[in-house]
PyMOL commands that place a pseudoatom at each C-alpha (Angstrom):
pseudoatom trace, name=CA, resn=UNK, resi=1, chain=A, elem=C, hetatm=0, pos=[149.515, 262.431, 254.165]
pseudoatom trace, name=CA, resn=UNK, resi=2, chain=A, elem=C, hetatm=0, pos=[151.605, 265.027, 252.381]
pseudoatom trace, name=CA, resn=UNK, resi=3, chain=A, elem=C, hetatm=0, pos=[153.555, 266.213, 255.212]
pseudoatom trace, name=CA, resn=UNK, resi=4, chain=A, elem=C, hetatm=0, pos=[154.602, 263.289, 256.409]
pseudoatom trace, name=CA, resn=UNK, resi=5, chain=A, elem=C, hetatm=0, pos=[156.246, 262.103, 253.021]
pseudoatom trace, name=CA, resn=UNK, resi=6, chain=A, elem=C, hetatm=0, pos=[157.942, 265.488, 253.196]
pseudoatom trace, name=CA, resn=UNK, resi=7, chain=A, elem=C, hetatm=0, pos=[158.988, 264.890, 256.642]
pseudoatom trace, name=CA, resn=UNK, resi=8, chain=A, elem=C, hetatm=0, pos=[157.651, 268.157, 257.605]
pseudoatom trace, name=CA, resn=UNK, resi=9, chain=A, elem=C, hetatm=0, pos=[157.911, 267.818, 261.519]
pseudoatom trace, name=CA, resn=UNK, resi=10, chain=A, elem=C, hetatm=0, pos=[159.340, 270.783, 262.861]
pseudoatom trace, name=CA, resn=UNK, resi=11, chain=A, elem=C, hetatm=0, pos=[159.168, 274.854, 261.454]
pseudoatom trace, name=CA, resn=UNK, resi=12, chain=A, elem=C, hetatm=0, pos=[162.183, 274.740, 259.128]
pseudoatom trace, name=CA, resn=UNK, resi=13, chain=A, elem=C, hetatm=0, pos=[160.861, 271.942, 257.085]
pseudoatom trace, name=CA, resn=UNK, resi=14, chain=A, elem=C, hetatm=0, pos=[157.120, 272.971, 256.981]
pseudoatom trace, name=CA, resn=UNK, resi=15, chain=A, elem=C, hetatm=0, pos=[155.173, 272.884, 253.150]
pseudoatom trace, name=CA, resn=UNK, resi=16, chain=A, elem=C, hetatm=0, pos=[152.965, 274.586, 251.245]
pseudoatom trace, name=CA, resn=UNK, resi=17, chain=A, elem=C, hetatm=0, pos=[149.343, 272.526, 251.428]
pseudoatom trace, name=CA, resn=UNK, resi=18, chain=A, elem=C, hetatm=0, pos=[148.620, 273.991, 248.012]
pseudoatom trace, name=CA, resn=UNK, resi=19, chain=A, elem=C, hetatm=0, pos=[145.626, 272.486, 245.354]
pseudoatom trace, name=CA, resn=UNK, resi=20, chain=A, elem=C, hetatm=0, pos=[143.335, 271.274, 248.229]
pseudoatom trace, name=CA, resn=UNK, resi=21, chain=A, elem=C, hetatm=0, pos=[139.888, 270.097, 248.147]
pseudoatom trace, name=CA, resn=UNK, resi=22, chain=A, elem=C, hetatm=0, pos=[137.058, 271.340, 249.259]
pseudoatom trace, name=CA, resn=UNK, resi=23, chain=A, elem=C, hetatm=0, pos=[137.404, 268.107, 252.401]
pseudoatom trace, name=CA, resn=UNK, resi=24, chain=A, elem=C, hetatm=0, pos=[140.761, 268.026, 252.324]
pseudoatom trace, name=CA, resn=UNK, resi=25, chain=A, elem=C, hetatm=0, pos=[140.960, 271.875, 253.455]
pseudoatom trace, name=CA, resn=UNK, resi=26, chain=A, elem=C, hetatm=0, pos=[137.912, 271.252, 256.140]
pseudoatom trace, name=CA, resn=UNK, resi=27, chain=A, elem=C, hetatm=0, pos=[139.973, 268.102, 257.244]
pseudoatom trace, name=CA, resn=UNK, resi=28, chain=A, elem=C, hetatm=0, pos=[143.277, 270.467, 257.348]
pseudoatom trace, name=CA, resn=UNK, resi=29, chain=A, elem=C, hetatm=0, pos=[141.355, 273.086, 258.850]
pseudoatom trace, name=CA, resn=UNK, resi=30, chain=A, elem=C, hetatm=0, pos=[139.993, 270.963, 261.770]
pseudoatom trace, name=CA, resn=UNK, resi=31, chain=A, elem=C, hetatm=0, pos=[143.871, 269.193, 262.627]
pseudoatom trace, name=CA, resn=UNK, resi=32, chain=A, elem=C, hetatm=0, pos=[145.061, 272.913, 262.714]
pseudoatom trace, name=CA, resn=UNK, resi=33, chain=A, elem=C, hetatm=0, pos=[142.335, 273.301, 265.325]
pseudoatom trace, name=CA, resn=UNK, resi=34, chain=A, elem=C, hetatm=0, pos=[143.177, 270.084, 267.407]
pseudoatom trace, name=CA, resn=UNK, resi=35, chain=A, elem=C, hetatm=0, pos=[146.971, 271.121, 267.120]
pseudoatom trace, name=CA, resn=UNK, resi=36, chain=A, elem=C, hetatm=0, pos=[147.769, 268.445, 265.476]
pseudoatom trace, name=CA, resn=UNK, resi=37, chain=A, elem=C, hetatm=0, pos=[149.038, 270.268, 261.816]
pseudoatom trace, name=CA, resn=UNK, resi=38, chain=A, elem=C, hetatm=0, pos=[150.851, 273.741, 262.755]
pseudoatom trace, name=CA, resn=UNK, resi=39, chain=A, elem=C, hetatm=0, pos=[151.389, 276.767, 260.570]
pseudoatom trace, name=CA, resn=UNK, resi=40, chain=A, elem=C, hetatm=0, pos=[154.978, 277.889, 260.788]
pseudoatom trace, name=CA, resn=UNK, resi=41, chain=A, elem=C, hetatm=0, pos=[154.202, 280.428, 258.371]
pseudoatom trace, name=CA, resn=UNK, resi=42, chain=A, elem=C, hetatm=0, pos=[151.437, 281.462, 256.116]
pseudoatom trace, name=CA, resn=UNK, resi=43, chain=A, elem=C, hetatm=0, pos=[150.864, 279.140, 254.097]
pseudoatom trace, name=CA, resn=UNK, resi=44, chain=A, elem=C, hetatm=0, pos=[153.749, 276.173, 255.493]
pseudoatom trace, name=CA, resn=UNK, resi=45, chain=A, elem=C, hetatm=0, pos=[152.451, 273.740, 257.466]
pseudoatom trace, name=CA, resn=UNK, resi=46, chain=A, elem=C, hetatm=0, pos=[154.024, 270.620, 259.774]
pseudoatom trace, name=CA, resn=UNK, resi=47, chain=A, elem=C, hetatm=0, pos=[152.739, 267.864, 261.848]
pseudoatom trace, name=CA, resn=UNK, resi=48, chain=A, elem=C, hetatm=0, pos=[153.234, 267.734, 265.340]
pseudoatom trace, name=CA, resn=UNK, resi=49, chain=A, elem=C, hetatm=0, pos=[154.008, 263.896, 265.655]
pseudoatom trace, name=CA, resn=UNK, resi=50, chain=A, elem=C, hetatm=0, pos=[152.985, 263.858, 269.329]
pseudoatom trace, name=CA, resn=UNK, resi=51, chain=A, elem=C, hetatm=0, pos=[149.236, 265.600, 268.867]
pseudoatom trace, name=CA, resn=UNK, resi=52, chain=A, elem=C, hetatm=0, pos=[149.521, 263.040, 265.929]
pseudoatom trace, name=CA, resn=UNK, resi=53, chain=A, elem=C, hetatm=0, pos=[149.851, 260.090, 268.339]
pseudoatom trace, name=CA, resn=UNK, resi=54, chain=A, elem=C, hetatm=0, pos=[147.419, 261.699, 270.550]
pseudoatom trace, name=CA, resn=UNK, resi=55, chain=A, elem=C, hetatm=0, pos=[144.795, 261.898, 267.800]
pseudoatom trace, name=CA, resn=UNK, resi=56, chain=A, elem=C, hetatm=0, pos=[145.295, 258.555, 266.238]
pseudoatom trace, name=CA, resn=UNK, resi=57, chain=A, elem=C, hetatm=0, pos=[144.838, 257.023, 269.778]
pseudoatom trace, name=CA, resn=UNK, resi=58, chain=A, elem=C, hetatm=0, pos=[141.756, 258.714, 271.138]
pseudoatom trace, name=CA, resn=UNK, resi=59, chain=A, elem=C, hetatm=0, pos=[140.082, 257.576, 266.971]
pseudoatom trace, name=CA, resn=UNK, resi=60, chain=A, elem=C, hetatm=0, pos=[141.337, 253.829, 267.936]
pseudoatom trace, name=CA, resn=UNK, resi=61, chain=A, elem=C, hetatm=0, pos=[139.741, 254.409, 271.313]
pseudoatom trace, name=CA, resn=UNK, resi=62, chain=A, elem=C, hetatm=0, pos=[136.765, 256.058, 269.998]
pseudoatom trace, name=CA, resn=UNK, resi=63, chain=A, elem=C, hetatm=0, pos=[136.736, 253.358, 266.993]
pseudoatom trace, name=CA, resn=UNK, resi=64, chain=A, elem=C, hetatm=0, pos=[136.544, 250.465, 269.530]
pseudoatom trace, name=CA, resn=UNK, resi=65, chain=A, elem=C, hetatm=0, pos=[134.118, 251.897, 271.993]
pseudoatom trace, name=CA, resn=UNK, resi=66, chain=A, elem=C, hetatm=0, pos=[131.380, 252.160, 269.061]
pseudoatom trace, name=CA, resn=UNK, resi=67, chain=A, elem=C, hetatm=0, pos=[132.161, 248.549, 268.218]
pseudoatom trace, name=CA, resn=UNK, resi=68, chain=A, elem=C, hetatm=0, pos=[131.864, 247.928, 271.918]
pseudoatom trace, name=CA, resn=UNK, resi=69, chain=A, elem=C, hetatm=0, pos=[128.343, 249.219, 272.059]
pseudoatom trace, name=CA, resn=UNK, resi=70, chain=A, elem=C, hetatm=0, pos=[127.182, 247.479, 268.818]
pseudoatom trace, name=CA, resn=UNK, resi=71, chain=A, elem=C, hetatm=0, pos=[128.416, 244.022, 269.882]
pseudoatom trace, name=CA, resn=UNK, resi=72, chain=A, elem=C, hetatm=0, pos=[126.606, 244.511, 273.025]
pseudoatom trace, name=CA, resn=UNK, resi=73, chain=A, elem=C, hetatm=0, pos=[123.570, 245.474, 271.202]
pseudoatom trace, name=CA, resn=UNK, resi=74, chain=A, elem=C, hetatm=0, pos=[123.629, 242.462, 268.739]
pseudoatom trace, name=CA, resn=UNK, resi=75, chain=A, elem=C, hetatm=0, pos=[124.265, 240.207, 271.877]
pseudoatom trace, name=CA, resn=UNK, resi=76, chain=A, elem=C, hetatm=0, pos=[121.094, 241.631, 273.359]
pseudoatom trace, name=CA, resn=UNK, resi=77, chain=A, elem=C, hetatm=0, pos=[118.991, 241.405, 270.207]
pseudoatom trace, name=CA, resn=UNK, resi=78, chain=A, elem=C, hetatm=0, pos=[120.512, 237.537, 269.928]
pseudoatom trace, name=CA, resn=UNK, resi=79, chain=A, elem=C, hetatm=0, pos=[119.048, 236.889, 273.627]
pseudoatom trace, name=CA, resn=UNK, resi=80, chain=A, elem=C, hetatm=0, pos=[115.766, 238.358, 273.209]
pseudoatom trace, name=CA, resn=UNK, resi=81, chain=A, elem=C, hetatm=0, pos=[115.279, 236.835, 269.778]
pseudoatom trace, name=CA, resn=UNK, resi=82, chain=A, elem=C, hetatm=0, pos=[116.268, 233.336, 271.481]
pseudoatom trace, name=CA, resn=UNK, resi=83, chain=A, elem=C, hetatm=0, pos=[113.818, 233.940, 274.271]
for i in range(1, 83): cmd.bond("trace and resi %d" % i, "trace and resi %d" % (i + 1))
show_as sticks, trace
zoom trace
């Protein structure tokens, strides 16, 4: 991620996001939503390190839940397949 190579944490040492994609700007747009990317001013951005940590642990959570529910599914499909 650009801004964190540029350390841009706080407002005085927010970037420019310039030359984005097409899903890179719908990915940027949707982390300015969930708070986690902040515009200090037009055009500068900077992460917000805890929203960060707050995003990246509701995906793990998210991540194993799925994998959760498809274990449990294969271990059903093993039992009736067995039966």
């Amino acid at each position: 991620m650009r801004l964190m190579r540029a350390d841009a944490v706080s407002a005085p040492t927010a970037q420019p996001l310039d030359g984005l994609r097409w899903l890179q700007a719908r990915r940027l747009q949707r982390l300015l939503n969930k708070g986690v990317i902040v515009e200090a001013q037009p055009g500068a951005y900077y992460l917000n390190v805890p929203a960060l940590a707050d995003h990246l642990t509701a995906r793990r959570q998210r991540a194993a839940l799925a994998l959760a529910v498809i274990l449990a599914l294969f271990a059903l499909s093993m039992y009736l397949a067995a039966r």
